[in-house]
N, C-alpha and C positions, 0 to 999 in steps of 0.2 A: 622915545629915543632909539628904542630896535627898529622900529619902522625906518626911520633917517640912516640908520647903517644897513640895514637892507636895503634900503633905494640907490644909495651910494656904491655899494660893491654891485648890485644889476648896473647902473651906469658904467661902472667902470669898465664891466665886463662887456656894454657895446661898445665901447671907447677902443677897447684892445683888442676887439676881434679882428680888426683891420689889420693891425701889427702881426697878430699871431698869422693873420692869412700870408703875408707878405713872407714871414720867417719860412712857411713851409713851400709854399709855393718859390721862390727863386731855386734855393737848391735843389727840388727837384725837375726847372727846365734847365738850371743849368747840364745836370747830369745826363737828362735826356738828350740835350746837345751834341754834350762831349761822345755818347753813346752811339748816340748816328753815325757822327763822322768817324769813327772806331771803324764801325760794322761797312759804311759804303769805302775803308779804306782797306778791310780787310777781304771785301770783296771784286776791288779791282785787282789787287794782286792775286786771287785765287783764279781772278781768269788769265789774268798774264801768265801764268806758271803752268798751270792746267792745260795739258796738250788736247787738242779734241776738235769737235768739229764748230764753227761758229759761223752766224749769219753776215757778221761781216768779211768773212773770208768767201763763203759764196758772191756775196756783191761786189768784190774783188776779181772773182774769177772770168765773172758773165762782162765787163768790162774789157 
């Protein structure tokens, strides 16, 4: 009878690996997401703000 619940809880446990993958993995692309577009938002404004030289003010000028 231990054998039969040992076999049972190993099953179960490939059964929910799937689940458990799924629980950790979404929120962490979600975060990764939201994280990107954080960082590519906080770095267009650091160059809008940011006085200096840029490459497309050179290709502006040669025009």
């Amino acid at each position: 009878m231990k054998k039969l619940h040992f076999i049972v809880i190993i099953a179960s446990v490939f059964l929910l690996q799937a689940c458990v993958h799924k629980i950790v993995t979404v929120p962490a692309k979600i975060a990764y997401k939201t994280t990107k577009g954080v960082v590519k938002g906080t770095v267009a404004v650091g160059k809008a703000i940011i006085p200096g030289d840029s490459d497309d003010n050179d290709k502006k000028d040669k025009k």
